[in-house]
N, C-alpha and C positions, 0 to 999 in steps of 0.2 A: 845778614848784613845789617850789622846800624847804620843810621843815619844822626849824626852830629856836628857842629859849628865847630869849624878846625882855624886856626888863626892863619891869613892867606899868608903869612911872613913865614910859618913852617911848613907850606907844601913846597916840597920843590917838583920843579916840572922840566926834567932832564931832556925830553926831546925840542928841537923847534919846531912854531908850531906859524903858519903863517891863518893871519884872520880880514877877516871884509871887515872892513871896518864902518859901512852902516850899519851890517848888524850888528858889530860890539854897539853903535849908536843908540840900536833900539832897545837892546837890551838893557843898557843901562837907564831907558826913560822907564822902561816896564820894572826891571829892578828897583828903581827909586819910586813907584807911584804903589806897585802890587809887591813885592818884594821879591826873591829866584822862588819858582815853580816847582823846578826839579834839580835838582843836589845833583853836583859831580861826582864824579866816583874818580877814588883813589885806593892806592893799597897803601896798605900800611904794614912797613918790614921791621923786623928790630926797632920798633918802636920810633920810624920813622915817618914820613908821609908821601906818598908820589902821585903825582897827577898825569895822566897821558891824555885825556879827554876834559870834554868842557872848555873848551882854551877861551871861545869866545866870555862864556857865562866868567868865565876868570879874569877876564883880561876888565869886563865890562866892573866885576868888584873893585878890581885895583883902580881906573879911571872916576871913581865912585870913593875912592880912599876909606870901604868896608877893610876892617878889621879883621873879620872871620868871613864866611863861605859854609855853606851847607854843603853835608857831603856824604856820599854812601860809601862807609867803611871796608875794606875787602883784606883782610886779614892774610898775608902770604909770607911764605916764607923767601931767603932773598934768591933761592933758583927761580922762582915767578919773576923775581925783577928783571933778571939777567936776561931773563926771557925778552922779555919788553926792551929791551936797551940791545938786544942785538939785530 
């Protein structure tokens, strides 16, 4: 799996996801003083991007107005997606 800076404006992240919102809090003071720790993971189909985990560490970039997101790559094909979305 790599890990790379994926721009948060191309992941989509197809399920809802509900979050506490001190800890998007926290994480966005440790995000902004240490930087993300540990990269989300997403798959990537047909040269697309999808997120189902990490929502807080996601939600905390976007309140943050970061540009990209660290991320572990997971290379599938789109039956893996289908998977995930049903």
């Amino acid at each position: 799996m790599e890990v790379k800076e994926i721009p948060i404006s191309e992941i989509r992240r197809p399920l809802p996801r509900q979050t506490d919102p001190d800890k998007v809090q926290a994480l966005m003071k440790s995000i902004a003083t240490e930087g993300l720790h540990e990269p989300i993971d997403v798959l990537e189909v047909e040269g697309s991007y999808y997120g189902f985990s990490g929502c807080h560490r996601f939600e905390a970039h976007q309140r943050l107005s970061k540009e990209t997101i660290k991320c572990r790559v997971r290379h599938a094909p789109r039956s893996v997606l289908e998977k995930h979305l049903a």
